[in-house]
N, C-alpha and C positions, 0 to 999 in steps of 0.2 A: 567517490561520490561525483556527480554529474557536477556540470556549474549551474545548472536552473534546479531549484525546486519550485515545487508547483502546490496549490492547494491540494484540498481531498476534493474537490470539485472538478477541478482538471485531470486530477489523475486518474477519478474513476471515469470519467470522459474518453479518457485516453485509452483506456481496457473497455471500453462498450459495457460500464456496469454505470447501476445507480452510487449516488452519493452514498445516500444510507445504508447500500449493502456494504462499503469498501470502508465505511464510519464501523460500521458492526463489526465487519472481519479485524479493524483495530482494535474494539473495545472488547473483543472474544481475545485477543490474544493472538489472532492467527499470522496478523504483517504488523511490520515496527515499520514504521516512519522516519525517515533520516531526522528530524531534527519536529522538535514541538516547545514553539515558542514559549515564550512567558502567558501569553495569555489564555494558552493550552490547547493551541490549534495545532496541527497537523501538519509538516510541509513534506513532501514525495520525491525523491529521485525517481520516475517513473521507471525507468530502467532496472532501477534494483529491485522495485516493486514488483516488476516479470518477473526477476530471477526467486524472489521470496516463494513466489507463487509458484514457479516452475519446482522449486525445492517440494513445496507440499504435496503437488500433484503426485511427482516419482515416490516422496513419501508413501501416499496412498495404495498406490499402483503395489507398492513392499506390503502391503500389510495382506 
Protein backbone atom coordinates (compact mmCIF):
# COMPACT_ATOMS: atom_id res chain seq x y z
CA UNK A 1 0.00 0.00 0.00
CA UNK A 2 1.11 3.54 -0.94
CA UNK A 3 1.57 5.96 2.07
CA UNK A 4 -1.26 8.47 0.78
CA UNK A 5 -4.71 7.46 0.21
CA UNK A 6 -6.89 9.74 -1.27
CA UNK A 7 -10.61 10.11 -1.57
CA UNK A 8 -13.03 8.76 -4.44
CA UNK A 9 -12.85 12.25 -5.58
CA UNK A 10 -9.18 12.46 -6.19
CA UNK A 11 -8.80 9.15 -7.38
CA UNK A 12 -11.25 9.28 -10.02
CA UNK A 13 -9.50 12.63 -10.85
CA UNK A 14 -6.44 10.85 -11.05
CA UNK A 15 -7.79 8.25 -13.81
CA UNK A 16 -9.71 11.14 -16.05
CA UNK A 17 -13.07 9.51 -14.74
CA UNK A 18 -16.19 10.99 -12.89
CA UNK A 19 -16.65 10.58 -9.16
CA UNK A 20 -19.89 8.63 -9.78
CA UNK A 21 -18.55 6.39 -12.28
CA UNK A 22 -15.47 5.19 -9.96
CA UNK A 23 -18.48 5.32 -6.78
CA UNK A 24 -20.35 2.67 -9.19
CA UNK A 25 -17.41 0.59 -10.26
CA UNK A 26 -17.20 0.08 -6.15
CA UNK A 27 -20.74 -0.47 -5.47
CA UNK A 28 -20.84 -2.98 -8.63
CA UNK A 29 -18.19 -4.84 -7.11
CA UNK A 30 -15.66 -4.25 -9.74
CA UNK A 31 -12.53 -2.18 -7.46
CA UNK A 32 -12.08 -2.68 -3.61
CA UNK A 33 -10.73 0.29 -2.03
CA UNK A 34 -7.64 0.06 0.35
CA UNK A 35 -9.46 0.93 3.35
CA UNK A 36 -13.25 2.36 4.07
CA UNK A 37 -13.56 4.23 7.05
CA UNK A 38 -16.03 4.11 9.85
CA UNK A 39 -18.10 6.38 8.24
CA UNK A 40 -18.27 4.39 5.02
CA UNK A 41 -16.17 6.37 2.75
CA UNK A 42 -13.78 5.19 0.38
CA UNK A 43 -9.96 6.04 0.70
CA UNK A 44 -7.69 4.76 -2.84
CA UNK A 45 -4.15 3.88 -3.26
CA UNK A 46 -4.40 5.34 -6.68
CA UNK A 47 -1.83 3.00 -7.72
CA UNK A 48 -3.34 -0.19 -6.75
CA UNK A 49 -6.46 1.28 -8.35
CA UNK A 50 -4.40 0.90 -11.93
CA UNK A 51 -3.33 -2.36 -11.25
CA UNK A 52 -7.20 -3.58 -10.13
CA UNK A 53 -8.15 -2.11 -13.29
CA UNK A 54 -5.29 -3.19 -15.51
CA UNK A 55 -6.25 -6.76 -13.85
CA UNK A 56 -9.88 -6.40 -15.36
CA UNK A 57 -9.08 -5.05 -18.60
CA UNK A 58 -6.45 -8.51 -19.45
CA UNK A 59 -9.43 -10.18 -17.68
CA UNK A 60 -11.71 -8.95 -20.60
CA UNK A 61 -9.27 -9.07 -23.38
CA UNK A 62 -9.43 -13.44 -21.96
CA UNK A 63 -12.81 -13.83 -22.44
Amino acid sequence: MSSELVSTTLAAKALGIGRTTLHRWWTEGLVTPELVTAGGHARWDVEALKAQLRAMRRTDADE
